[in-house]
C-alpha positions, -999 to 999 in steps of 0.1 A, spaced: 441 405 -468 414 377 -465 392 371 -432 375 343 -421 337 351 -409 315 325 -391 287 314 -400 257 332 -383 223 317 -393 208 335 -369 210 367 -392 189 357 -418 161 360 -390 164 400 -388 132 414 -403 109 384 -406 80 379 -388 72 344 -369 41 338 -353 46 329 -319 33 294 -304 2 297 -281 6 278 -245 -13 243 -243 -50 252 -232 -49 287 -243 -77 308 -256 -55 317 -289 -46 280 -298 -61 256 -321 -99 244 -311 -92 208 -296 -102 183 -323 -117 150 -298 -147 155 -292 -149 144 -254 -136 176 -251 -163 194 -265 -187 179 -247 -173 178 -212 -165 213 -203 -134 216 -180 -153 219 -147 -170 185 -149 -139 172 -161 -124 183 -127 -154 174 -106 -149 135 -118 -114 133 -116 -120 145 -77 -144 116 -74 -111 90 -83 -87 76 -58 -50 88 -62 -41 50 -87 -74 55 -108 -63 92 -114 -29 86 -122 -42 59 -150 -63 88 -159 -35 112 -165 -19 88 -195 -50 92 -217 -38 130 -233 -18 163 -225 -51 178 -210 -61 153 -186 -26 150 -177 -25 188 -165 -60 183 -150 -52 156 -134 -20 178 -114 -43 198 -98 -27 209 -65 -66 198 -47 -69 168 -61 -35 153 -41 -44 178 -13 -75 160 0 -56 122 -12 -27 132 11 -49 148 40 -71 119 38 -38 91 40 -20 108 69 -54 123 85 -35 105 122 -10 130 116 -33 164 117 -44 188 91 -19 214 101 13 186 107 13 176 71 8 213 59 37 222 82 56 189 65 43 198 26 58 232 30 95 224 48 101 186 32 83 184 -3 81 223 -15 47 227 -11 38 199 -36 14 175 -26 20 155 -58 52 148 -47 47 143 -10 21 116 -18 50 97 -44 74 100 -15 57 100 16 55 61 30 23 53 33 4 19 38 -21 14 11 -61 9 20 -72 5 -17 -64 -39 -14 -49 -65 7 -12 -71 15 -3 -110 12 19 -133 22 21 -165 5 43 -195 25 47 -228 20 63 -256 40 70 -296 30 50 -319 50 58 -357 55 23 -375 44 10 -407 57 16 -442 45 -7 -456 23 -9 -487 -3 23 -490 -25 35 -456 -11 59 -456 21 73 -419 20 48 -396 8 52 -357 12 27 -330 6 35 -290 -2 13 -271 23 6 -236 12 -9 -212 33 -13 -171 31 -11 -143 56 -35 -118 47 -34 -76 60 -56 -51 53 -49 -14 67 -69 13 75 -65 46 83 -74 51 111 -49 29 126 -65 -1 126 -57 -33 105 -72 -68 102 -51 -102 99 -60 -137 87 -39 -171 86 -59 -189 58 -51 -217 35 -79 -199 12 -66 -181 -17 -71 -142 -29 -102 -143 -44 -121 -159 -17 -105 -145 12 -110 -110 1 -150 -115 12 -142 -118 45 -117 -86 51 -142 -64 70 -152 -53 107 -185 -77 99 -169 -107 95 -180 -137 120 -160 -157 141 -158 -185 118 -139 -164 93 -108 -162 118 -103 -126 112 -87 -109 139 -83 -65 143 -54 -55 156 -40 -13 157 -8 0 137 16 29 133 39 39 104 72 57 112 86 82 88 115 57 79 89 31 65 86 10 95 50 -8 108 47 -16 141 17 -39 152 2 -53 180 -34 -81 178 -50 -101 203 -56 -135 199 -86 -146 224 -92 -174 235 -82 -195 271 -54 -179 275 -47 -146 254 -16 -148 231 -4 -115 216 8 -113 183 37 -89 178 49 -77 143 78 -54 125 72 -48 90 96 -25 65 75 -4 37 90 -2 3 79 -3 -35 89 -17 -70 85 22 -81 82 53 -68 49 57 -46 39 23 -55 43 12 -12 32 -27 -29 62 -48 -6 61 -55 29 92 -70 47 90 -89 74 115 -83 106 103 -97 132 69 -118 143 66 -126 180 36 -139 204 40 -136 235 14 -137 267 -2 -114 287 -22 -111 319 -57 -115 316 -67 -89 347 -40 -61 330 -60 -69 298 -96 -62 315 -78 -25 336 -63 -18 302 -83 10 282 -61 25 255 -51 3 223 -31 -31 220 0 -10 208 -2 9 235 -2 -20 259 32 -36 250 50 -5 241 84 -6 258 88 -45 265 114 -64 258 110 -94 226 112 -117 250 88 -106 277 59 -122 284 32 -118 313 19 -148 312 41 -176 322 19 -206 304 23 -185 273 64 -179 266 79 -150 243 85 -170 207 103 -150 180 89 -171 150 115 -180 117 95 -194 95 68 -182 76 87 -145 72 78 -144 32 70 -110 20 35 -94 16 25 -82 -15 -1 -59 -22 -34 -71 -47 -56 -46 -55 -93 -55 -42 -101 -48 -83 -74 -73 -94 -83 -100 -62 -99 -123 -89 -73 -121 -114 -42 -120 -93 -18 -144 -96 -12 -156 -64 -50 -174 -72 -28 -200 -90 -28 -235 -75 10 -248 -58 19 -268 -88 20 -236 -112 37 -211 -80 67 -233 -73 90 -206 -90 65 -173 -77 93 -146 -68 77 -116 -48 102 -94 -56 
């Protein structure tokens, strides 16, 4: 009688002796051949990479396999995410590390919304205006291009500008110092946990217009948060004596009113349609660069995405 036996490689194993593989970064394994590595020992490696924002350190981790586990250290996205969401309380977002995101603040900071502070959000519109008649030319028409720039804080706080002026030179004038003749106006914010900006500014001037906004949050990637979506844009008025009672903050002021509510009858509720072109988000490192710098004749096919 003849039998069939399968194949078992696994059998020739019995009796020999393999040398088991070390763990990366262990004492046993090979010496590490670049010599950065020799040089920087692991606790000055750790004490830059906690001098880095969150973008710079994720650029970081791509260079090799032991920046890359450096670079996961549970601190170093710890003090990014307690820093982001610092409205929220130290012990809320410990509470919300440990119930929604397993204790990892890597991954609450990928999936966490969150408005970045690191650039400026922009808008770039554009709208066909009939020219005037001159010489041989009866109907001319000109292609005005103008951007809304945003730049968030967190602290709740964000500043807006209208400006036909493109990145590179509006960028300068994106701070708390900036004079009257820059135009830029502070206004206060707040980020739901679906994505969602709501935001209120105050337009001075003879009679106070407020500027109402409803933005949605959302990325190209995962924890990229580099698209803004505009809902809604209102302006509506309001009373110049509530204004001069009223202590807390502008969001504060119109929360519960209707869109088309105003206070001010020389100054009617508008719910504006035009102009609703998503922001995108540019770097202050790539405000020079960016391509939104471009003049209108080489942007007439520019897709945000």
């Amino acid at each position: 009688m003849q039998y069939i036996a399968t194949d078992r490689p696994w059998l020739k194993l019995y009796g020999i002796r393999i040398q088991p593989v070390p763990p990366f970064r262990s004492l046993s394994c090979k010496p590490d051949p670049a010599l950065i590595h020799h040089c920087l020992p692991d606790e000055l490696l750790l004490e830059i990479f906690t001098r880095m924002n969150p973008y710079t350190l994720g650029r970081a981790a791509c260079v090799c396999r032991k920046w890359k586990y450096t670079a996961r250290n549970p601190t170093l996205w710890r003090a990014a995410c307690l820093k982001t969401w610092q409205r929220s309380g130290m012990e809320a977002n410990y509470v919300m590390v440990r119930s929604l995101y397993d204790s990892s603040w890597r991954r609450m900071w990928l999936q966490r919304p969150r408005i970045r502070s690191d650039g400026l959000y922009v808008s770039r519109n554009t709208y066909i205006h009939t020219g005037v008649t001159e010489w041989q030319f009866k109907k001319t028409v000109n292609v005005v291009c103008y951007y809304r720039y945003l730049r968030f804080f967190p602290s709740g706080k964000f500043l807006y500008k209208i400006s036909p002026d493109k990145v590179k030179d509006a960028v300068k004038s994106m701070h708390f110092r900036a004079s009257k003749a820059d135009c830029v106006f502070k206004g206060d914010y707040i980020l739901t946990e679906d994505g969602q900006i709501e935001m209120a500014l105050l337009y001075p001037g003879h009679r106070y217009t407020l500027v109402r906004m409803c933005l949605r949050l959302r990325g190209t990637t995962v924890g990229a948060n580099n698209r803004l979506d505009v809902l809604k844009i209102l302006t509506t008025g309001v009373n110049a004596t509530e204004l001069k009672n009223w202590t807390g903050s502008i969001l504060e002021l119109v929360e519960g009113w209707e869109e088309d509510e105003t206070h001010d009858p020389d100054v009617p509720a508008v719910s504006h349609s035009r102009g609703l072109s998503p922001f995108v988000f540019v770097p202050f490192e790539e405000a020079d660069t960016s391509v939104l710098n471009l003049p209108v004749e080489k942007m007439d096919y520019y897709v945000p995405g």
